[in-house]
VOFI-41529 format. One line per field, with one value per residue (C-alpha): residue number from 1; x, y, z; chain. Coordinates in steps of 0.2 Angstrom, whole numbers. Example, Ala and Ser with C-alpha at 12.3 -4.5 7.8 and 13.67 -1.06 7.14 Angstrom:
! VOFI-41529
pos = [1/2]
east = [62/68]
north = [-22/-5]
up = [39/36]
unit = [A/A]
//
This chain:
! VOFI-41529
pos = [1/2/3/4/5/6/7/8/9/10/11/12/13/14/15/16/17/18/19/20/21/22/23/24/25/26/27/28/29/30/31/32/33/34/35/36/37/38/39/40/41/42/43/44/45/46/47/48/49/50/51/52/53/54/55/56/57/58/59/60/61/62/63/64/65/66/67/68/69/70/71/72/73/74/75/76/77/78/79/80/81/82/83/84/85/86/87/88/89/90/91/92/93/94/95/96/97/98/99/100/101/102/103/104/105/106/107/108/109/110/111/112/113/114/115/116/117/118/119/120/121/122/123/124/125/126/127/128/129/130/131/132/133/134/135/136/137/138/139/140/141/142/143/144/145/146/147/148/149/150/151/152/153/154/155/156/157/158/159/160/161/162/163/164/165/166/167/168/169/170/171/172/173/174/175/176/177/178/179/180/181/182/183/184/185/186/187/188/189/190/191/192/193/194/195/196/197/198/199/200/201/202/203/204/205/206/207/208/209/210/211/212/213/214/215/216/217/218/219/220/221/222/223/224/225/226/227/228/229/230/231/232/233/234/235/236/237/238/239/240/241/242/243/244/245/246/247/248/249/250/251/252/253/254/255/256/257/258/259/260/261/262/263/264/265/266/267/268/269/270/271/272/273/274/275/276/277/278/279/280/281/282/283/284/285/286/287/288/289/290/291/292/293/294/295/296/297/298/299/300/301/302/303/304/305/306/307/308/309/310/311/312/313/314/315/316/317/318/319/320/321/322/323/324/325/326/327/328/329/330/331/332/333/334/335/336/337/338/339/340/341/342/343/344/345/346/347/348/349/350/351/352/353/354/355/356/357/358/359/360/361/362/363/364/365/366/367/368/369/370/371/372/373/374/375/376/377/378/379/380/381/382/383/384/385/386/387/388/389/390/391/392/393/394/395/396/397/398/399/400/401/402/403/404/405/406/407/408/409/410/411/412/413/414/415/416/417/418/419/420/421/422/423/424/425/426/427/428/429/430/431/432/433/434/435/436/437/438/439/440/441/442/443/444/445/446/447/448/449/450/451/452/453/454/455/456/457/458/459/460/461/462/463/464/465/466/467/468/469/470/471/472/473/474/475/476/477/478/479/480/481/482/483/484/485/486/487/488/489/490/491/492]
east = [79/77/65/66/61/74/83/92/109/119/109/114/131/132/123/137/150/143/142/160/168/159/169/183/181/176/195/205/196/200/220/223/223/210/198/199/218/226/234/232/240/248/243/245/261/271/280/276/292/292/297/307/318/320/329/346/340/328/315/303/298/304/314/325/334/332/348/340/326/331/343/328/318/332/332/314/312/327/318/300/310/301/317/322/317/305/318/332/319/316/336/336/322/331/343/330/318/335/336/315/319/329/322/312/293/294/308/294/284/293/295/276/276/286/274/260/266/281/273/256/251/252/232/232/237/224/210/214/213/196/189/196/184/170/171/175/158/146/161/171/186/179/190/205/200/195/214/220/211/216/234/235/226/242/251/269/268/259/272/286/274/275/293/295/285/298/311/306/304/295/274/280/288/272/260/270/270/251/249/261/252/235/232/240/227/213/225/233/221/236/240/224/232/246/234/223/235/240/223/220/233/232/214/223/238/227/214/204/214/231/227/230/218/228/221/232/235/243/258/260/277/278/281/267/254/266/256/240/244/250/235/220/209/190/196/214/224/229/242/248/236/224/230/230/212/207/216/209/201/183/191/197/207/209/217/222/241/248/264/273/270/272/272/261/240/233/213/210/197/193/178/169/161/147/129/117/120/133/125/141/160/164/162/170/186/187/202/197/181/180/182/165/161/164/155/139/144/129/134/149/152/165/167/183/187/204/212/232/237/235/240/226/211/199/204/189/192/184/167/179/185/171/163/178/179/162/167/180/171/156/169/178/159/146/134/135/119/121/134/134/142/145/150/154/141/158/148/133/135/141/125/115/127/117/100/96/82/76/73/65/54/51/49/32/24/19/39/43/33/37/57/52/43/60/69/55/54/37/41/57/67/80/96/88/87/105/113/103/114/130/131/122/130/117/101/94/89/69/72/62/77/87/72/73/94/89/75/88/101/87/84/103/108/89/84/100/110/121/122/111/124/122/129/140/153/154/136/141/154/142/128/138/144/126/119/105/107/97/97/103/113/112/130/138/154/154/175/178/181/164/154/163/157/138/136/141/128/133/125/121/122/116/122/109/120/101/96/114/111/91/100/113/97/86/102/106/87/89/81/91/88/83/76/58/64/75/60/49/61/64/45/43]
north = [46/27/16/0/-6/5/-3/12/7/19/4/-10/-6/-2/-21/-27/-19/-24/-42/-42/-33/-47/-61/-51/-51/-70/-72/-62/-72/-90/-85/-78/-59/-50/-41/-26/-21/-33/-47/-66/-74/-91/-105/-104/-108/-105/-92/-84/-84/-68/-68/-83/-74/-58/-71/-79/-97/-110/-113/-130/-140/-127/-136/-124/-111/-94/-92/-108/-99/-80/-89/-98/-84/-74/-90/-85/-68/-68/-80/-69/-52/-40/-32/-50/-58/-73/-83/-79/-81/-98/-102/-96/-108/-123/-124/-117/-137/-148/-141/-144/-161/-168/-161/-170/-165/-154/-143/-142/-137/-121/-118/-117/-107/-95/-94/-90/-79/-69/-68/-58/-41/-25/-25/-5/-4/-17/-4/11/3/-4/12/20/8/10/27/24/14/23/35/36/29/13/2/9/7/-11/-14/-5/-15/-33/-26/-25/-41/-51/-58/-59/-79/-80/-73/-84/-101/-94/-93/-111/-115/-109/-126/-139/-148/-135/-139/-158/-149/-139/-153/-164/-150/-148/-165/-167/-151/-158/-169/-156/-144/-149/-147/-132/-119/-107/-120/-114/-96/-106/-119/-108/-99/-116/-121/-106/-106/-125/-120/-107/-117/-134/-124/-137/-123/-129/-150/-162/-179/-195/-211/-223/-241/-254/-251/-234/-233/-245/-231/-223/-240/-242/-225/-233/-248/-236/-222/-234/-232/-240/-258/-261/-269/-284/-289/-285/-296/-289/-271/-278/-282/-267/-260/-272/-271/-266/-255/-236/-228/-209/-197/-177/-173/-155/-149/-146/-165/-174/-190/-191/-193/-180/-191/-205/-215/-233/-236/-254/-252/-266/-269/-264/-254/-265/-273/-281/-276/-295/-297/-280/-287/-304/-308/-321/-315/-310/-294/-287/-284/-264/-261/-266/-257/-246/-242/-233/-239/-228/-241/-233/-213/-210/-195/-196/-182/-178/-160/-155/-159/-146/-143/-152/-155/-175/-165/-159/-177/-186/-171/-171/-191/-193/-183/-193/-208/-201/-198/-214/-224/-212/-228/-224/-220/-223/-217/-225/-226/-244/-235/-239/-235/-231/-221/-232/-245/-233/-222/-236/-239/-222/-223/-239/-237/-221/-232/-247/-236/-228/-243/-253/-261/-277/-276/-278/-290/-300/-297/-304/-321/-323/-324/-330/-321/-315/-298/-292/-279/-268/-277/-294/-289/-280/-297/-304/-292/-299/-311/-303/-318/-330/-315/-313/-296/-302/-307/-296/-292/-288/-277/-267/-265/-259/-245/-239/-238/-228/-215/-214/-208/-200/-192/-189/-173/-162/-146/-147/-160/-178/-188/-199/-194/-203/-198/-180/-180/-188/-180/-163/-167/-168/-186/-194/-211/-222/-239/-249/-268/-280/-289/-280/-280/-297/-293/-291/-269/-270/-279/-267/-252/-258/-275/-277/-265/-254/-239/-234/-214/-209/-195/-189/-178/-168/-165/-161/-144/-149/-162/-150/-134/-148/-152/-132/-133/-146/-161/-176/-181/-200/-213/-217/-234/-227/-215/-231/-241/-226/-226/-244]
up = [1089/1084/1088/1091/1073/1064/1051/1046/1036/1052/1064/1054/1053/1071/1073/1061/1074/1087/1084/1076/1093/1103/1093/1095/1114/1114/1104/1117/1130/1122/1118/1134/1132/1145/1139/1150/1159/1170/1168/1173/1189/1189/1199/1217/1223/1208/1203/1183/1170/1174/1191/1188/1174/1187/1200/1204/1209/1206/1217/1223/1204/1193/1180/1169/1181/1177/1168/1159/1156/1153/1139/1131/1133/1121/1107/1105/1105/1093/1082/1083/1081/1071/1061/1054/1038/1038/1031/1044/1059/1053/1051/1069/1076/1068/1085/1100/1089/1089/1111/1111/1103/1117/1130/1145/1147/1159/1150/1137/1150/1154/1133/1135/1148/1141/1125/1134/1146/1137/1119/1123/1115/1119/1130/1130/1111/1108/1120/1111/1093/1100/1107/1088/1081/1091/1089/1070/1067/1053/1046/1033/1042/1047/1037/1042/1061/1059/1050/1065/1077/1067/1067/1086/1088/1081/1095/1097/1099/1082/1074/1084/1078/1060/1060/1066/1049/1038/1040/1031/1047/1053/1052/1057/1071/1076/1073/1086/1099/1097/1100/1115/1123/1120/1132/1145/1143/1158/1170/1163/1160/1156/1137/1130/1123/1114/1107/1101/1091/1085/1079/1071/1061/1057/1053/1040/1031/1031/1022/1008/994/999/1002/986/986/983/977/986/979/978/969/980/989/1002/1018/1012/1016/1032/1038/1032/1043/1058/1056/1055/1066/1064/1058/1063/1046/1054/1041/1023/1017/1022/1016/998/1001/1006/989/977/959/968/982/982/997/996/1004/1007/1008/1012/1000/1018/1022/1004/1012/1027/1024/1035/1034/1023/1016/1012/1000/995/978/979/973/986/1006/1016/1034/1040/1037/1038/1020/1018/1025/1020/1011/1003/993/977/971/965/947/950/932/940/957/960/978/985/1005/1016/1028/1038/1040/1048/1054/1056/1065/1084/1081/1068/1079/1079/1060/1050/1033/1034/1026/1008/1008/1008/995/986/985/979/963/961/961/949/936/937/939/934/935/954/962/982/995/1011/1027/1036/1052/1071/1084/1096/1111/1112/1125/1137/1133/1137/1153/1161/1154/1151/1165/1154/1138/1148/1154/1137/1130/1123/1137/1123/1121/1137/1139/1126/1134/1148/1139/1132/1147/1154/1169/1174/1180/1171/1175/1164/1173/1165/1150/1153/1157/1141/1131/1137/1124/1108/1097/1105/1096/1082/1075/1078/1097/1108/1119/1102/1096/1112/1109/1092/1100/1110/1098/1085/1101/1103/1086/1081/1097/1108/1107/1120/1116/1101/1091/1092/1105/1098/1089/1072/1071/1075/1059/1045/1052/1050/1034/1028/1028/1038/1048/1037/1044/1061/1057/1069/1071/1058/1069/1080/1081/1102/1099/1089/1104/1118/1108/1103/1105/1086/1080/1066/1056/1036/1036/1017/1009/997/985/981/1002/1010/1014/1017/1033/1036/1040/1050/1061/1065/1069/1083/1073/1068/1049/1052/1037/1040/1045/1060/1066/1067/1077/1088/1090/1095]
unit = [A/A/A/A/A/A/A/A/A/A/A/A/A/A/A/A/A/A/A/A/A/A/A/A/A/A/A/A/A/A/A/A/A/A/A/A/A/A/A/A/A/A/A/A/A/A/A/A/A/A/A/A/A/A/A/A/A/A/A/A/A/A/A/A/A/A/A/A/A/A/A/A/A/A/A/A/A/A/A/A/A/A/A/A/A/A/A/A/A/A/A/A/A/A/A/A/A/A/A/A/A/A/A/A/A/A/A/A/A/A/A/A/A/A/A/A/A/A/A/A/A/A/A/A/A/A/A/A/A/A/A/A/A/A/A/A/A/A/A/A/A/A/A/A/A/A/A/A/A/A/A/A/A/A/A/A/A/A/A/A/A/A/A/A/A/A/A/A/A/A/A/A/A/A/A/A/A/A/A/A/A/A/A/A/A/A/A/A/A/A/A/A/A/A/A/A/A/A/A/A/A/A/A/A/A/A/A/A/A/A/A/A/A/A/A/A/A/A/A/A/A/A/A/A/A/A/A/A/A/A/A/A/A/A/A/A/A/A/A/A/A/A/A/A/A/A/A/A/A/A/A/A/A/A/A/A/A/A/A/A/A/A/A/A/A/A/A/A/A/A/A/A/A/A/A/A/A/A/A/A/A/A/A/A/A/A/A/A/A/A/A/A/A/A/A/A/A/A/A/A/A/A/A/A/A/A/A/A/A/A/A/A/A/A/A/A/A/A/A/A/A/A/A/A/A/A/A/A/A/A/A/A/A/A/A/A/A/A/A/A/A/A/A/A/A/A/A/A/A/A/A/A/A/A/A/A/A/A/A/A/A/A/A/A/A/A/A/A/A/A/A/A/A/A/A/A/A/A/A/A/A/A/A/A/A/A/A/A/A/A/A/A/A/A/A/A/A/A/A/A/A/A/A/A/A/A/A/A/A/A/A/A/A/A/A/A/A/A/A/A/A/A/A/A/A/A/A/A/A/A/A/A/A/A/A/A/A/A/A/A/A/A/A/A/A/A/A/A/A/A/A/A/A/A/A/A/A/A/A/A/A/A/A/A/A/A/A/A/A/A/A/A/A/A/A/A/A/A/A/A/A/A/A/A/A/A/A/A/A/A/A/A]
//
């Protein structure tokens, strides 16, 4: 018998099993396939592909007929058969993408449809190489089981998607059908089997191994800074102008590229080499300063981190980027000493929208007080000094009213989280990635995008190369790395 302390080698590996059948369960359960026999219903009212591809009519909304549909059905199953090559299932998905290309949404629909419900393993197959491995645990034949068991968990559909890799069009082709599924997914509970196959292998072929990093400049190809025009997404580029600032002597845009899509930045970023931690990205974008002296830059700034690509999200690879950048830059500038973030606060103001009563409250009562001085109003309350936010431009970063923004701004982005990450999402990347927020700017983006997401405050997160992982272990520990100066503002 075992007790309860045993750590045995046989209890560990059953531990080990264990674990490693309940992720397996969690997988079935997020790509569609039940978990025990039986098979999910569609929603009420409509009929599955399967009984739509057994009929002679159409019937109510449905789109494709079923001699639509069953001729559909045979394109892809001919493209995911087993018995042909790689290469010839991909020559056979060219024509079933040229008929996706030109169809209307709801045809697309039914292709879904049809992925989700017609390309799904074999769920008794997948029980009895299960229950092989169960029974396998501790013996000799473990390995083989486990194969056995990974072998049966390949779906059908992942091998179709796979095949529609092969043309060269093919990952573009994929990428854009992620994104147009995307934002079908809330109301379509059904889309999350074939979107979790996508991710998953997104997450495989747009593996750091297999991305190139870029320096962008200049003098690269003129469609290629078209897509850094189009793909911006922190501080528009309002003109080429204003591109060729952002690419001049003291600047350095990088960016990872995938061999199957030469041409197209999957995430880039823009960097300001400068002299000290940027407060403002005015300076940062304006076209007529100097360029800064970059061999006595001691201070790298990533002031904008854009993602290009719809299709990839889930699929983080902004953490390599920035790692992978900041060797880039040490070997070009070794005199560098300070990375830095001059980041957006994007989720603050509508934050502050549903607990602004909670930080009044919270706040110092000498604070309030003084808030209510400058507004003189003997007895103020939070929708005063609300309405006194309206126009930040009129505040200086000492007014008690803007020092009571700035508390709440520090207990946003050091105190908040949901579901043990922080709340707001730029903070949730950097703070991810490693770094710790390290200081609050007041009006460091006065631009009108900049005032509707914080009233114009903007954030420094630091990366210390020497206490990544030290930030990384607090956040899995529930505790947000904040600077000293952002735990005494929080604190006010």
């Amino acid at each position: 018998m075992t007790s309860a302390t045993d750590t045995s080698p046989a209890t560990a590996v059953d531990s080990a099993a264990n674990s490693w059948l309940q992720k397996s369960a969690a997988w079935l359960r997020s790509v569609g396939i039940p978990t025990e026999l039986g098979s999910s219903s569609p929603p009420e009212g409509e009929r599955s592909t399967t009984e739509r591809l057994k009929a002679t009519l159409r019937r109510g909304n449905e789109v494709l007929s079923p001699r639509e549909l069953r001729r559909l059905l045979a394109d892809l199953q001919a493209v995911a058969a087993s018995e042909v090559s790689d290469a010839e299932g991909g020559r056979l998905a060219e024509p079933v993408m040229q008929w996706y290309a030109a169809a209307q949404p709801e045809q697309r629909m039914d292709c879904w449809r049809l992925l989700c419900e017609q390309f799904v393993p074999d769920v008794a197959k997948i029980g009895q190489a299960r229950q092989r491995y169960e029974d396998a645990v501790g013996t000799a034949g473990m390995a083989a089981a486990e194969r056995q068991l990974r072998k049966a968990l390949q779906t059908p559909r992942m091998r179709l998607l796979q095949r529609f890799a092969v043309p060269a069009q093919g990952m573009r082709f994929l990428l854009d059908l992620r994104a147009q599924m995307l934002p079908q997914l809330k109301g379509h509970d059904w889309l999350v089997a074939v979107d979790a196959d996508l991710e998953y292998l997104f997450s495989t072929w747009f593996d750091i191994a297999f991305l190139e990093l870029r320096s962008l400049s200049w003098d690269s190809p003129a469609s290629l800074l078209e897509k850094l025009i189009k793909y911006e997404a922190v501080h528009d580029i309002r003109s080429w102008t204003d591109l060729k600032n952002r690419l001049d002597s003291d600047r350095r845009c990088y960016g990872f590229f995938h061999p199957r899509l030469p041409n197209e930045p999957l995430i880039f970023v823009e960097v300001a080499l400068v002299d000290k931690m940027s407060d403002s990205i005015a300076p940062l974008l304006d076209e007529a300063a100097a360029a800064t002296d970059v061999n006595k830059a001691s201070t790298a700034i990533f002031y904008s981190i854009s993602n290009t690509q719809t299709g990839l999200r889930g699929v983080s690879f902004g953490d390599s980027l920035i790692k992978t950048v900041v060797e880039q830059l040490l070997q070009e500038f070794p005199k560098l000493r300070q990375f830095a973030t001059l980041s957006p606060i994007p989720g603050f103001r509508s934050w502050l929208g549903k607990h602004a009563a909670e930080v009044w409250d919270a706040a110092d009562k000498r604070l309030r007080a003084d808030v209510g001085k400058a507004l003189d109003k003997a007895e103020p309350a939070v929708a005063d000094w609300l309405a006194a936010l309206e126009q930040p431009a009129k505040l200086k970063a000492d007014d008690a009213v803007a020092k009571l923004l700035l508390y709440a701004a520090a207990r946003y982005l050091g105190k908040s989280l949901v579901q043990d990450k922080p709340v707001d999402p730029v903070a949730r990347f950097h703070l991810g990635n490693g770094s710790r927020v390290e200081r609050l700017n007041w009006a460091g983006d006065t631009s009108v995008k900049g005032i509707k997401q914080s009233y114009g405050l903007m954030v420094n997160y630091l990366y210390d190369l020497k206490r990544l992982d030290k930030h990384r272990n607090l956040l899995a520990q529930g505790k947000i790395p904040v600077s000293s100066g952002i735990e005494a503002l929080a604190k006010v």
